[in-house]
N, C-alpha and C positions, 0 to 999 in steps of 0.2 A: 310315710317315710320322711324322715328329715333330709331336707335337699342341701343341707351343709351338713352332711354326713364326714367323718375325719376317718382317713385311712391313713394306718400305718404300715411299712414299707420295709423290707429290709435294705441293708447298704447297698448291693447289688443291683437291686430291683429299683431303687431310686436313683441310682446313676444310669441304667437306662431308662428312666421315666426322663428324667433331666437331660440325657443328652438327644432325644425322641421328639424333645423340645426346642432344643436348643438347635440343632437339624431343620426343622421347620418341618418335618413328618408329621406332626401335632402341634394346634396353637398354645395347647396348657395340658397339664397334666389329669384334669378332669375329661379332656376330649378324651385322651388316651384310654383312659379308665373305662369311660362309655364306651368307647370300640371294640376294646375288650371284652367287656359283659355281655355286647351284643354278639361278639362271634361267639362265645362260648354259650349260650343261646342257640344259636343257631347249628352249632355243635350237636346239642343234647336232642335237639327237635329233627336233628338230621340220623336218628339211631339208625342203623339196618336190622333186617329181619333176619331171622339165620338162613334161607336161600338165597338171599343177596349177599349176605356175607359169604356162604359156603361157595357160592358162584365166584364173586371176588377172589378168594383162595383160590380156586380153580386157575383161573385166569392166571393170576401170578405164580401159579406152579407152572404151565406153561411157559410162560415166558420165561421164567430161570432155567427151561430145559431146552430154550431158542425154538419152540414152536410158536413165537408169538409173529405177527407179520406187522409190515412199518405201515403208520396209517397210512398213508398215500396212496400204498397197495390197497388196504382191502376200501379206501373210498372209491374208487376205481372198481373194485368187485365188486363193489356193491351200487354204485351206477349203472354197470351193466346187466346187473339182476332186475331191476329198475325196469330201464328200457326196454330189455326182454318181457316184460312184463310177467 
């Protein structure tokens, strides 16, 4: 791989590259780029299975139908499951 590899940009994308920068969120435009690649990596390597997705849906159907409970609550149910052994 060429390590002065040239990327082009469209105008949108380069003014949040530039202002990403200009912010101090990123010291250049190449950190930028690298952290990106790496999250999206990290994306792809992060697939689910379709139980854990199916389950995931699960879950958020629940919760849009308010059977979902606030963590605090079930950390607490479930310390006490815990302790009970």
């Amino acid at each position: 791989m060429n390590p002065s590899m040239k990327v082009s940009l469209n105008p949108e994308a380069q003014r949040f590259v530039e202002s990403q920068v200009r912010s101090g969120t990123f010291s250049s435009a190449d950190e930028l780029v690298d952290e990106a690649v790496q999250r999206m990596k990290l994306e792809t390597e992060l697939e689910l299975d379709d139980d854990t997705a199916a389950a995931i849906n699960r879950a958020e159907e629940q919760i849009d139908r308010a059977q979902g409970i606030d963590f605090d609550q079930f950390a607490a149910q479930w310390r006490k499951k815990l302790a009970a052994g």
